[in-house]
C-alpha positions in Angstrom: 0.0 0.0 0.0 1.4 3.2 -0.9 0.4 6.4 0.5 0.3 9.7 -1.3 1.2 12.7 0.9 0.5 16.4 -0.1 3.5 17.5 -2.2 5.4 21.1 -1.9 3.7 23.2 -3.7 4.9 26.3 -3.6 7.2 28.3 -1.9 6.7 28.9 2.0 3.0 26.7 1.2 2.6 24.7 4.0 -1.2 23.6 3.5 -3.4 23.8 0.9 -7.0 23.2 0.9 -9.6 20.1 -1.3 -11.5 22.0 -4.2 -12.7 18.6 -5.3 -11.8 15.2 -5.5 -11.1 14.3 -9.6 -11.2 10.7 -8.5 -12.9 8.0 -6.4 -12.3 5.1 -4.4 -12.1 2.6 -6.1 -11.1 3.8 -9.3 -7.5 2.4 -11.2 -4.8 5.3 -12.0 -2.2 6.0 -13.9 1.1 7.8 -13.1 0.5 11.1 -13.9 -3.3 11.0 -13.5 -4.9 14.2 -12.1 -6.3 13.3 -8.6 -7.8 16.6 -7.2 -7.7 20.3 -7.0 -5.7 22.2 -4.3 -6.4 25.7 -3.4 -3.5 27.5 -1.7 -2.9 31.4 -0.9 -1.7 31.7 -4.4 -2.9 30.1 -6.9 -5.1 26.4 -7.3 -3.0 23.5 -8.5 -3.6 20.4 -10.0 -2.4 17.6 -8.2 -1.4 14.1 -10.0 -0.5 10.7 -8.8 3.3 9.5 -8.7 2.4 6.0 -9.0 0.0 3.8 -11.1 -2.6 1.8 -9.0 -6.2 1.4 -7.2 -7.5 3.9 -5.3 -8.2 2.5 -1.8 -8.9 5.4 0.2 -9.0 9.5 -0.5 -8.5 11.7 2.9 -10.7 14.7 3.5 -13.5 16.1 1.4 -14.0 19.4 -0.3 -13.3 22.3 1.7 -11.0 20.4 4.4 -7.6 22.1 4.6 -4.8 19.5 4.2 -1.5 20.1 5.0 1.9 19.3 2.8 3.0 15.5 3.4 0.1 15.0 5.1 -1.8 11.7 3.3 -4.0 12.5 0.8 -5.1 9.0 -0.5 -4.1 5.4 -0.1 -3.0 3.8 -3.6 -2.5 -0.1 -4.0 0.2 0.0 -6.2 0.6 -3.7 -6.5 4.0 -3.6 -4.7 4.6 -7.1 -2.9 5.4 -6.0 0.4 2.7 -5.0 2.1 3.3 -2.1 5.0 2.1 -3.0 8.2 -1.2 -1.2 9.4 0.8 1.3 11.7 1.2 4.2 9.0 -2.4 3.8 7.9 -3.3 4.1 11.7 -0.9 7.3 11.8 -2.9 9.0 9.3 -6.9 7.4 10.1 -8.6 10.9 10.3 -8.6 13.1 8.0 -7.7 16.7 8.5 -10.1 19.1 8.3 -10.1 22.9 7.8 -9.3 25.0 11.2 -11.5 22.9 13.2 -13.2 24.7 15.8 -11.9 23.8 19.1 -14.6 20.9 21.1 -15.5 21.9 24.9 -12.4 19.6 25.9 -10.3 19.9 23.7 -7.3 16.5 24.0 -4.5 19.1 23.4 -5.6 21.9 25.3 -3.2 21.6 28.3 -0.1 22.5 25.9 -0.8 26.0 24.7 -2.9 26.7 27.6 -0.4 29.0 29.1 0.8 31.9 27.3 4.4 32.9 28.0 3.1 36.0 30.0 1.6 33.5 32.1 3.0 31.8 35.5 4.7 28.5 34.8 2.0 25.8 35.1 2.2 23.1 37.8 4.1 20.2 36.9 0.9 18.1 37.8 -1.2 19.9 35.5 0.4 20.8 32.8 1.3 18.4 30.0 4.6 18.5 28.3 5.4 20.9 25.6 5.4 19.2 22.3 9.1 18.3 20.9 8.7 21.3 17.8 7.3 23.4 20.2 9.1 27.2 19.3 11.1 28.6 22.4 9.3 31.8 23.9 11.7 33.9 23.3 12.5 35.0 19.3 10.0 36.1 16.2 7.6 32.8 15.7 7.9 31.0 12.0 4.8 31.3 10.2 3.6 31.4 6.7 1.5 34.6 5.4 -1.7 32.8 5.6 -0.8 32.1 9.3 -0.1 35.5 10.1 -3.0 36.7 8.6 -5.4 34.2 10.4 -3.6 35.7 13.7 -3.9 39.1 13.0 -8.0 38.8 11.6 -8.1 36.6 15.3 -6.1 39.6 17.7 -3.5 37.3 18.2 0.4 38.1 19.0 1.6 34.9 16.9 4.7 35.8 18.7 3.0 34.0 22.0 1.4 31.3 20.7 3.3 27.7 21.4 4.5 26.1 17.4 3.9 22.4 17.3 4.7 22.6 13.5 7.6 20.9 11.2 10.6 22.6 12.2 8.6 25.0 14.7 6.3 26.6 12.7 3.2 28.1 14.3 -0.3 26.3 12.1 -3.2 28.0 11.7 -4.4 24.9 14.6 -1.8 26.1 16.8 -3.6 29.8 16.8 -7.0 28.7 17.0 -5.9 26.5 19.9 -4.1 29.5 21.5 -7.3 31.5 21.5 -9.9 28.9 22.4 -7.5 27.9 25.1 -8.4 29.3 28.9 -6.6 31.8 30.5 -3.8 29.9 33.1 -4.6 31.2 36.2 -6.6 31.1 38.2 -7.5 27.4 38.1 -11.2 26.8 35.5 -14.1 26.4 37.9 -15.8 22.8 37.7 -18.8 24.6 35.8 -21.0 22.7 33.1 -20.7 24.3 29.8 -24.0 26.1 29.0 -25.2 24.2 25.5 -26.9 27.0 23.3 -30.0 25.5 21.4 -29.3 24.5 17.2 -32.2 26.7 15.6 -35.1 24.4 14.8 -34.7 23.0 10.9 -36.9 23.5 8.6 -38.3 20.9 5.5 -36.8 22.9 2.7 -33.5 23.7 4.7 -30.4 23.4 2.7 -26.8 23.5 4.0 -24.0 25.3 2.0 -20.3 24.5 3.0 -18.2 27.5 2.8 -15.6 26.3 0.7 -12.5 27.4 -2.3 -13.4 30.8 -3.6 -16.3 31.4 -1.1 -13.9 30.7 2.0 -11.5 33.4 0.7 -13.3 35.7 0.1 -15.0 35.7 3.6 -11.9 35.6 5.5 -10.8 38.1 3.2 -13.6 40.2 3.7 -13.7 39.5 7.6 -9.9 40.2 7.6 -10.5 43.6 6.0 -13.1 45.1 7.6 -12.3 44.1 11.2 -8.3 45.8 10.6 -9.5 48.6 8.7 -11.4 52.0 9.8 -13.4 52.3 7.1 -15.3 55.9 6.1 -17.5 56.3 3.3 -18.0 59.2 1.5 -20.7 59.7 -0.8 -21.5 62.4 -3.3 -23.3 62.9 -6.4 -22.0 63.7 -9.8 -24.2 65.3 -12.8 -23.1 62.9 -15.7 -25.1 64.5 -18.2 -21.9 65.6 -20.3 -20.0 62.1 -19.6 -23.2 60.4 -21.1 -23.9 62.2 -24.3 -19.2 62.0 -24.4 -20.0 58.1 -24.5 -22.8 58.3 -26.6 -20.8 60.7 -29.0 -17.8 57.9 -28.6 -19.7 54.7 -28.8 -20.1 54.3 -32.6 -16.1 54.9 -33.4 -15.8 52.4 -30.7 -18.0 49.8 -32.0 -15.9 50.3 -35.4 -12.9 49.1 -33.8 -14.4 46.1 -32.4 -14.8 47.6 -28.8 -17.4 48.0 -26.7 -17.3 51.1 -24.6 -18.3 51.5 -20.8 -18.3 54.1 -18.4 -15.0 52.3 -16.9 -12.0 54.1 -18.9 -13.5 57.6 -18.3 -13.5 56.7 -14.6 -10.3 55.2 -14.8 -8.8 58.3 -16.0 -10.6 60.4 -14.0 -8.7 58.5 -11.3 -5.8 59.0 -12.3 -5.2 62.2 -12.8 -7.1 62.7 -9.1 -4.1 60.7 -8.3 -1.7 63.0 -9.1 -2.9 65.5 -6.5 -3.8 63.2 -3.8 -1.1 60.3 -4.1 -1.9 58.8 -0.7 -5.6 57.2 -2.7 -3.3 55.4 -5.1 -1.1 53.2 -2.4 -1.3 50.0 -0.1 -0.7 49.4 3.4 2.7 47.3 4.6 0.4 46.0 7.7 4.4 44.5 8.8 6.4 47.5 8.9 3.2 49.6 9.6 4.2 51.9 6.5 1.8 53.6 3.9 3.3 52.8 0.4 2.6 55.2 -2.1 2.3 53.9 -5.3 4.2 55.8 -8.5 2.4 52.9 -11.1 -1.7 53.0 -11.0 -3.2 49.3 -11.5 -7.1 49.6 -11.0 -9.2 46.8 -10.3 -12.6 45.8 -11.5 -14.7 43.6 -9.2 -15.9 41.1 -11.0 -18.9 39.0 -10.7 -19.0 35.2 -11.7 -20.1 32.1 -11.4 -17.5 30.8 -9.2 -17.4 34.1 -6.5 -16.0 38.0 -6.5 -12.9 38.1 -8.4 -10.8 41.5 -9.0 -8.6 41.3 -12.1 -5.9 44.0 -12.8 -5.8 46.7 -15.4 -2.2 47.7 -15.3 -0.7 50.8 -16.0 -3.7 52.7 -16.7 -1.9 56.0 -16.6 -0.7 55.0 -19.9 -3.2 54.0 -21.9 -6.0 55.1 -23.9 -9.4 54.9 -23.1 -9.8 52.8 -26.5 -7.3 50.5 -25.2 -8.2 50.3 -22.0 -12.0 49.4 -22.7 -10.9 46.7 -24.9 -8.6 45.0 -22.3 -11.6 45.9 -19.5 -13.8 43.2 -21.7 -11.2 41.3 -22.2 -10.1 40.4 -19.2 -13.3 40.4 -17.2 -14.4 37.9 -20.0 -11.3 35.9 -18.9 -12.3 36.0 -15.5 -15.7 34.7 -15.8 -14.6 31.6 -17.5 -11.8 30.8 -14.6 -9.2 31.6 -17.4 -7.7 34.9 -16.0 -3.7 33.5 -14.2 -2.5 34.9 -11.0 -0.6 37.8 -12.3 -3.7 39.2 -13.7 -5.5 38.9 -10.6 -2.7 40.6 -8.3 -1.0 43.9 -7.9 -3.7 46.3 -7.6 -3.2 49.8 -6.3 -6.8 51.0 -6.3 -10.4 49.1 -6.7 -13.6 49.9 -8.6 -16.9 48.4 -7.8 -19.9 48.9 -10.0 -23.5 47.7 -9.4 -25.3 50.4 -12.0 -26.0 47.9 -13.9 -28.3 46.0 -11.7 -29.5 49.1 -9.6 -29.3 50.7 -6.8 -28.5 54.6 -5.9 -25.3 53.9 -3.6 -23.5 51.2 -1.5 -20.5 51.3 1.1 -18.3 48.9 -0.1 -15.0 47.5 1.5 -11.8 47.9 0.9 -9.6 45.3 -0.8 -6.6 45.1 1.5 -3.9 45.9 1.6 -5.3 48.7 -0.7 -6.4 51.9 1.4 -9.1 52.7 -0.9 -12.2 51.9 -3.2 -14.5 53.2 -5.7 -18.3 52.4 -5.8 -19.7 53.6 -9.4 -23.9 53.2 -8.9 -26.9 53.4 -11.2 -26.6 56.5 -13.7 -30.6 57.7 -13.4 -32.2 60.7 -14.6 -34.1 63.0 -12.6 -35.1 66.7 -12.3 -32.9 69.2 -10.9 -32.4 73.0 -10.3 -30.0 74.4 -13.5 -29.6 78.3 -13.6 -32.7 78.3 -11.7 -34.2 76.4 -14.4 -35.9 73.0 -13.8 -34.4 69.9 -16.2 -33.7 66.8 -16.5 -30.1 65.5 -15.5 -28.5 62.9 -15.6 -27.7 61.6 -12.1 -24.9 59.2 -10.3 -23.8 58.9 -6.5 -19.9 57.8 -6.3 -19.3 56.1 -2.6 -15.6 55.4 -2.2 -14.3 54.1 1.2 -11.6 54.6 2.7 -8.9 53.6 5.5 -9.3 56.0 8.0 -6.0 55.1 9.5 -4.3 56.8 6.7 -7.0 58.7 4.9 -8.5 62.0 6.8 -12.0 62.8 5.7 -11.1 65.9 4.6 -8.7 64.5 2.4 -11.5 61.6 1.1 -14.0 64.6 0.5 -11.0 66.6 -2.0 -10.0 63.3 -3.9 -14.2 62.6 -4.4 -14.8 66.3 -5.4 -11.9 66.1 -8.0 -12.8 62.9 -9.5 -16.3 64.6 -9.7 -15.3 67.8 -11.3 -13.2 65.3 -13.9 -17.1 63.4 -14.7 -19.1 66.8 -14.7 -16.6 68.2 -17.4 -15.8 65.1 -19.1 -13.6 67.4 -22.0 -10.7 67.7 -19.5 -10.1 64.0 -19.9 -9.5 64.6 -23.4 -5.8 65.4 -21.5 -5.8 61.8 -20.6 -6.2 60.1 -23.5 
């Protein structure tokens, strides 16, 4: 019997988790044969099989987070001698995605007692394990790690590594916080059992998994770090419609369909060039602000599969011709899965548009470690006050948020009234093109 561990996958990857399963028990390989999809911080990877053989038994099911040289599947490669049922024991359960920590949990007693804490009583406490990181000295961790600390308040400089080669896991952190302060001694007190809401006939249970999992810890990551302050004004786009309009046809000509995007997208940048600090990320590490000289917008994209936010680079230096056609392009790419990790990376600045579907205005969050994003809404036309005239206008609300930690409002409110002056008087972008 041969078992097939998780492979390195990447540099500094340590776990990776199950998209799905591209076999089954039971089934008969061949070398090289794809087995599953493995979703990782950057990027998801097919995995094959090193050896030919029967599929006798596949570890862990979508969603579960398996870690490298961990088993992923038992192969009976036909090999004559047979392993003895000691490694199969090793590996019986299979690992699961940061499980949440039961009422006693069998491993509690070890990171139980942060190094701040008095040093437990040899009676109690159970011995550390042998990979276990000395107090003392910065703790080895992979990005994901750290991130997963930081989202949980965590100094992952505290919290006990039982890693390979004393790394701190993502279990070793959720252990750390679910564990119970040292002292004093836990009470003998029954845990109080919350009731599990009543199901329902039609109930159906979705497991968070792939895409969906990253984007909510994502999502949870950003707006629990981040200040965020949402400023909202409204732009007459009465001149920046009947530009389009004017535009469209020429467009079409050249194979190219043209949106509201590029004018936005310029717009942008040359609001960048007076208020640089919009057009940067945050180094959460060094605690810097990193202004960016380069401006790469991204487009939130809708599909099938999740949110994805594909990167129109160097937008400063391109036409709005150009960039509309790379805009389609690329969100097409997107939508079919076919956009690669370079194209999905690297943004300075984020636009979000639901005008489209409707809607006046939304607060949206930030895509970290960006310190700044653009909601575009519905584009409606409505009457309104002109030289004391009334007409009809057309009508958008732009709500941008941003990180307060680096942002001032008064700052937010000049970068919005710039980019709105740019819409209003869409002839200035003429500059930018």
């Amino acid at each position: 019997m041969f078992v097939f561990e998780l492979p390195e996958i990447g540099e500094g990857v340590v776990e990776g988790e199950i998209v799905r399963w591209l076999v089954q028990e039971g089934a008969v390989i061949a070398t090289d044969d794809r087995v599953c999809e493995i979703m990782t911080d950057k990027a998801t990877v097919e995995i094959t099989s090193p050896r030919s053989g029967k599929v006798i038994k596949l570890y862990g099911g979508p969603g579960d987070v398996v870690k490298v040289h961990a088993p992923l599947m038992d192969l009976d490669d036909g090999s004559a001698a047979a392993a003895p049922q000691a490694p199969a024991k090793a590996h019986a359960a299979p690992p699961v995605a940061a499980p949440a920590a039961p009422a006693s949990p069998p491993v509690a007693a070890a990171p139980a007692a942060p190094p701040i804490a008095a040093a437990p009583k040899p009676p109690v406490a159970a011995a550390p394990p042998a990979a276990a990181r000395p107090a003392e000295g910065p703790a080895k961790a992979t990005p994901a790690v750290r991130s997963h600390a930081r989202t949980m308040d965590v100094d992952i400089n505290a919290v006990p590594a039982t890693g390979k080669g004393g790394r701190v896991t993502r279990e070793d952190v959720d252990s750390f916080v679910s564990a119970p302060a040292a002292a004093p001694a836990p009470l003998p007190v029954a845990p109080v059992a919350l009731p599990a809401p009543a199901p329902s006939a039609g109930d159906e249970r979705i497991k968070i998994i792939g895409l969906r999992r990253k984007i909510s810890e994502k999502m949870v990551e950003s707006y629990r770090r981040i200040p965020h302050f949402t400023y909202v004004d409204e732009v007459d786009a009465t001149a920046l419609v009947a530009l389009r309009e004017q535009l469209k046809g020429p467009a079409e000509q050249a194979g190219v369909k043209l949106s509201y995007l590029p004018f936005i997208m310029k717009a942008l940048v040359a609001a960048f060039r007076k208020f640089p600090t919009v057009n940067a990320v945050m180094d959460e590490a060094a605690n810097e602000l990193v202004v960016r000289r380069d401006v790469h917008i991204g487009i939130a994209t809708d599909t099938d599969a999740g949110l994805y936010v594909p990167v129109i680079k160097d937008v400063a230096r391109k036409p709005i011709l150009q960039l509309a056609r790379e805009i389609a392009e690329l969100t097409d790419r997107t939508r079919a899965g076919k956009a690669g990790v370079e194209e999905l990376t690297g943004g300075t600045f984020t636009i979000t548009s639901v005008g489209n579907i409707g809607g006046r205005f939304a607060t949206p969050i930030i895509n970290a470690p960006e310190v700044a994003i653009l909601g575009v809404n519905q584009i409606h036309e409505r009457p309104m006050v002109v030289d004391g005239q009334i007409v009809a206008r057309k009508m958008m609300y732009l709500s941008p948020s941003f990180d307060h930690r680096v942002i001032d409002g008064a700052v937010a409110a000049r970068f919005v009234s710039e980019v709105k002056a740019l819409l209003e008087s869409p002839q200035r972008l003429y500059l930018e093109m």
